[in-house]
C-alpha positions in Angstrom: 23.0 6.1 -28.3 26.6 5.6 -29.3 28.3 7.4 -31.7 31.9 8.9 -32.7 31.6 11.5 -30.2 32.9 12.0 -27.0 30.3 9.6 -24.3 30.2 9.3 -20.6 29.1 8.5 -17.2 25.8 6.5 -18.4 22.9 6.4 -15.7 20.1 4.3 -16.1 16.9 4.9 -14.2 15.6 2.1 -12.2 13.0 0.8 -14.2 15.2 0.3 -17.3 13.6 2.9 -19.2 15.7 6.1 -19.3 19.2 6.5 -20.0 21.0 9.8 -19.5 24.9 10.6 -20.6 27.4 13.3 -21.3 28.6 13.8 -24.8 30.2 16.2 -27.0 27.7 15.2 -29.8 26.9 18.3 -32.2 23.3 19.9 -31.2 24.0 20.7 -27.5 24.8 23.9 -25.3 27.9 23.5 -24.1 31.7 21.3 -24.5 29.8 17.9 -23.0 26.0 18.2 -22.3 23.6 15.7 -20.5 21.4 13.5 -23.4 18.6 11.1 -22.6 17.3 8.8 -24.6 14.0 7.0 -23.5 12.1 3.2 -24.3 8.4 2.5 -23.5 9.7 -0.6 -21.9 12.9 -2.7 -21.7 12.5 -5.0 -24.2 12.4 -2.1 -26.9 14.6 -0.5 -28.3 16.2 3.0 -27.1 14.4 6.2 -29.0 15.8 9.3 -30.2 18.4 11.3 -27.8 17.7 14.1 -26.7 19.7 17.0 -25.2 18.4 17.9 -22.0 18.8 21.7 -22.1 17.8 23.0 -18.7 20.2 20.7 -17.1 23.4 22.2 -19.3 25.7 24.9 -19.6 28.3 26.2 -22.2 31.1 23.9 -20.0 31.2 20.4 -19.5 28.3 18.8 -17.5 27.5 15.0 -17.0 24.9 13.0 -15.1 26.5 11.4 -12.1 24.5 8.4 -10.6 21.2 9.3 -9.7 19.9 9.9 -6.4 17.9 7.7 -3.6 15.4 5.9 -5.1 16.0 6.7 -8.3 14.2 10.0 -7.8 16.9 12.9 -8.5 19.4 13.6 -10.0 22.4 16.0 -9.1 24.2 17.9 -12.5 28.0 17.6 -12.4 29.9 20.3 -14.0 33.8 21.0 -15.5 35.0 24.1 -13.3 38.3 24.7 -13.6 39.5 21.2 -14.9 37.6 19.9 -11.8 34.7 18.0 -11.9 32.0 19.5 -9.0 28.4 18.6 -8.1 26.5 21.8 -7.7 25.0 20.4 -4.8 21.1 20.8 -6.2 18.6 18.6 -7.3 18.0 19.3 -10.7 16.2 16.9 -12.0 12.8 14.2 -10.9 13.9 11.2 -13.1 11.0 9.4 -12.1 11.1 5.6 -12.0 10.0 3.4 -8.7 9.0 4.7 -5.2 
């Protein structure tokens, strides 16, 4: 999942198997968008990224750590130079109960 551009605040899922970040990459909705990028286990190797679209806006948004077992995850967003959790669960990573 590296590249040139612009990467941050990685969160891995529990079981090893999904990977979500904030880039700049070209391809996404807004300034810094979430990606994931998914294995079928952990001794593959990581697929193709994806931009997840219905967790981004034209700012900056990026995955901050996900939630109680490994279950949600809350989107972080650029306002105003600030970085601010919206404060709603967004997203069922999956992973163990």
């Amino acid at each position: 999942m590296s590249t040139s551009s612009f990467e941050t605040s990685p969160a891995v899922t529990l079981d090893g198997l999904t990977l979500y970040r904030g880039s700049d990459r070209s391809g996404g909705v807004g300034e810094v968008d979430i990606w994931q990028v998914t294995r079928a286990d952990r001794t593959m190797p990581w697929g193709n990224v994806t931009d997840v679209a219905a967790l981004n806006s034209p700012t900056k948004d990026v995955p901050p750590p996900l939630g109680q077992h490994d279950l949600v995850m809350r989107r972080s967003r650029c306002v105003h130079g600030h970085l601010a959790h919206d404060g709603r669960a967004v997203l069922a990573a999956g992973g163990a109960g």
